[in-house]
C-alpha positions in Angstrom: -24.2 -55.9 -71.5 -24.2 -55.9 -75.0 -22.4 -58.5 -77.4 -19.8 -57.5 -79.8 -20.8 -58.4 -83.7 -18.2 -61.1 -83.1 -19.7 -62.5 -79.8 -23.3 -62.5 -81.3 -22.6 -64.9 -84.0 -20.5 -67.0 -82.1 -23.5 -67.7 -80.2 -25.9 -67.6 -83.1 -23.0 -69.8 -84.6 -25.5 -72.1 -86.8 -24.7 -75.6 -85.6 -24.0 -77.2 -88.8 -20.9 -75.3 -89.1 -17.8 -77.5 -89.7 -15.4 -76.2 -86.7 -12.8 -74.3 -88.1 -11.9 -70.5 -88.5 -14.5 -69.8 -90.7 -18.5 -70.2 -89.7 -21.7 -68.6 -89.9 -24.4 -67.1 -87.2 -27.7 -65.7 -88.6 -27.3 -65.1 -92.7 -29.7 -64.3 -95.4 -32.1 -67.2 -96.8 -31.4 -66.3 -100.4 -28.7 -69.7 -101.1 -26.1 -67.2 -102.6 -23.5 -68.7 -100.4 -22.9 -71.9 -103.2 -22.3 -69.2 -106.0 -19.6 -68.4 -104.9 -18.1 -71.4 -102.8 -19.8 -74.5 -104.0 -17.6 -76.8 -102.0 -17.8 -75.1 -98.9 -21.1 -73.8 -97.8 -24.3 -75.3 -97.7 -28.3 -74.1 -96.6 -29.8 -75.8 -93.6 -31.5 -75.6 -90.0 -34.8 -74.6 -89.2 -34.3 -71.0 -91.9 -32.2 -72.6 -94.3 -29.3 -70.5 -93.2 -26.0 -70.8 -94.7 -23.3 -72.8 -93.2 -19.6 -73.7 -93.6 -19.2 -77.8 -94.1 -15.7 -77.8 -95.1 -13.1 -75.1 -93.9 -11.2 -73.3 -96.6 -7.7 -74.8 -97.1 -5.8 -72.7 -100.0 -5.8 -69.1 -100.1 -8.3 -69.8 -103.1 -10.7 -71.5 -101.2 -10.7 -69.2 -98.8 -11.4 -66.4 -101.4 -14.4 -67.9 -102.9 -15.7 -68.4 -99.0 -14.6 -64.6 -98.4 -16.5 -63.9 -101.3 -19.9 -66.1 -100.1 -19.4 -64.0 -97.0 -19.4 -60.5 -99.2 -23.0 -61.7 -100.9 -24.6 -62.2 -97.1 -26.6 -59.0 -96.8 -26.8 -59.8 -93.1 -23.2 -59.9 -92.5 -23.6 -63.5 -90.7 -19.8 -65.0 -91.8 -17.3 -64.7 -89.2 -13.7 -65.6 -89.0 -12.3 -66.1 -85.7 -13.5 -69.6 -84.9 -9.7 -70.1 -84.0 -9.9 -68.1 -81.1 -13.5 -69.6 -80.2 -13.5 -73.4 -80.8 -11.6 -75.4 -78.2 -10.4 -79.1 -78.8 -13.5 -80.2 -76.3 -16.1 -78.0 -78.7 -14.5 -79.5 -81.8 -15.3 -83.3 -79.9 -18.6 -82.1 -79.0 -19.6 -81.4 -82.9 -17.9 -84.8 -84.0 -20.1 -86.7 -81.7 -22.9 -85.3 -82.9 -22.4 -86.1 -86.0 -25.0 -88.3 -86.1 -27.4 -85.8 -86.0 -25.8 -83.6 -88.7 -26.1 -86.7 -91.1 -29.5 -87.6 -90.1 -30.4 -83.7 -90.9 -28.3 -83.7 -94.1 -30.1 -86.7 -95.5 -33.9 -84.9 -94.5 -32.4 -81.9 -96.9 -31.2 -84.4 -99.4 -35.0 -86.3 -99.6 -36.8 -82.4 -99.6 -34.7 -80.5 -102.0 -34.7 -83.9 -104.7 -38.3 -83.5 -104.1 -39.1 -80.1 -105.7 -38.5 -78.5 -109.2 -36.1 -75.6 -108.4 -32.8 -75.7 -110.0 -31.2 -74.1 -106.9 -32.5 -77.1 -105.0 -31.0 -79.5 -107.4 -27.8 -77.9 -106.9 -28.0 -77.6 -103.2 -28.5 -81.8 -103.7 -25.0 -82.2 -105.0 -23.8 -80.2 -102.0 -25.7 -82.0 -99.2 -24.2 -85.7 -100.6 -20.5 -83.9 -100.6 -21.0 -83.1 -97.2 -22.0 -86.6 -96.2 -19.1 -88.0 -98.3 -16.6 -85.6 -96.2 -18.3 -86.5 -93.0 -18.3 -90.3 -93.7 -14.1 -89.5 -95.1 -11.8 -86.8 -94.8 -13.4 -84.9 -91.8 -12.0 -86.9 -89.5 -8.8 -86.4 -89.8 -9.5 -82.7 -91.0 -10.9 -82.1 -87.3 -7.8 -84.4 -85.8 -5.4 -81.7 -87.5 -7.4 -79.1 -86.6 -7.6 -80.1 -82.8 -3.7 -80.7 -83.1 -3.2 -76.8 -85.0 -5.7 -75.2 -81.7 -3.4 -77.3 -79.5 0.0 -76.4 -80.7 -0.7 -73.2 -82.1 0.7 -75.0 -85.5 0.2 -77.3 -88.3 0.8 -80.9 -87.6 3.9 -82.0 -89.1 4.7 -85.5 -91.4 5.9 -86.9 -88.0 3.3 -85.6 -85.4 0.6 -88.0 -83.8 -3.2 -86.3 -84.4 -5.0 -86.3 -80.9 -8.2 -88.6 -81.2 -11.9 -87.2 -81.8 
C-alpha cells in the first residue's frame, strides 16, 4: 500500500513540530524557511530540517508560513495537522518537552559557535522558541486541545482542558 503525500509526512512529521495545523515532514536543508517566517519555523533534528515552533495565528502569519512552505523544494510543509493531531498526541509532545528544550539549547551552544550569519540568526530563533515553550505554549496547546475537542475556539468564558 502506498501512502498519500499527506500520510507520508505525517509520519515523517519532524518531531519538533509545535502541534497545530501547520507542520513539516522531510524539507530541504537550505534554512530558507526563516526568510520568510522568522517567528515561526526553525532548523533542527538530526538534517537540520525545518520545523514549525509556533502555529500561525493571523491570516498574516500564516502567509509568511505559506510562503516558507513555497521556498521548500521538497514540498515537506503540510496543513492538515487538524485532522491528524489528537488531544492525547498534543499531551504526548508537551511531555516531552523536556527533550525539545534540551535539543534546542544543543542548537543554541553549536550555531553561537560558528561564523555564519545564517547561524547567528537561526540563534535568535532557537531562544524564542525556548521563551514560548517556557510561556505562552502552554496555554497555546490548552486552546488548541479545547479547538480539536469542540471543533471551535474557546470562548472568554470556557475552561481549557489541562496538558
Amino acid at each position: 500500500m502506498t501512502l498519500s503525500d499527506e500520510d507520508q509526512k505525517w509520519a515523517q512529521k519532524h518531531w519538533l513540530n509545535v502541534p497545530g495545523p501547520v507542520y513539516t515532514g522531510e524539507t530541504d536543508n537550505c534554512w530558507t524557511g526563516r526568510l520568510a517566517a522568522p517567528r515561526h519555523v526553525l532548523y533542527g533534528g538530526e538534517h537540520q530540517n525545518e520545523f514549525v515552533y509556533r502555529q500561525p495565528r493571523t491570516p498574516a502569519e500564516f502567509e509568511c508560513v505559506e510562503a516558507a512552505a513555497a521556498e521548500d523544494p521538497w514540498g515537506g510543509y503540510a496543513f492538515d495537522g487538524d485532522t491528524r493531531w489528537t488531544p492525547e498526541a498534543v499531551r504526548a509532545w508537551w511531555d516531552q518537552r523536556g527533550e525539545v528544550e534540551k535539543h534546542i539549547t544543543e542548537l543554541i551552544e553549536t550555531w553561537s559557535a560558528e561564523e555564519h550569519r545564517l547561524s547567528h540568526e537561526a540563534v535568535e530563533g532557537a531562544r524564542d522558541f525556548l521563551a514560548y515553550l517556557a510561556g505562552d505554549l502552554e496555554a497555546d496547546l490548552r486552546a488548541y486541545i479545547f479547538r480539536l475537542e469542540k471543533g471551535r475556539c474557546p470562548g472568554a468564558g470556557d475552561q481549557l482542558p489541562d496538558l
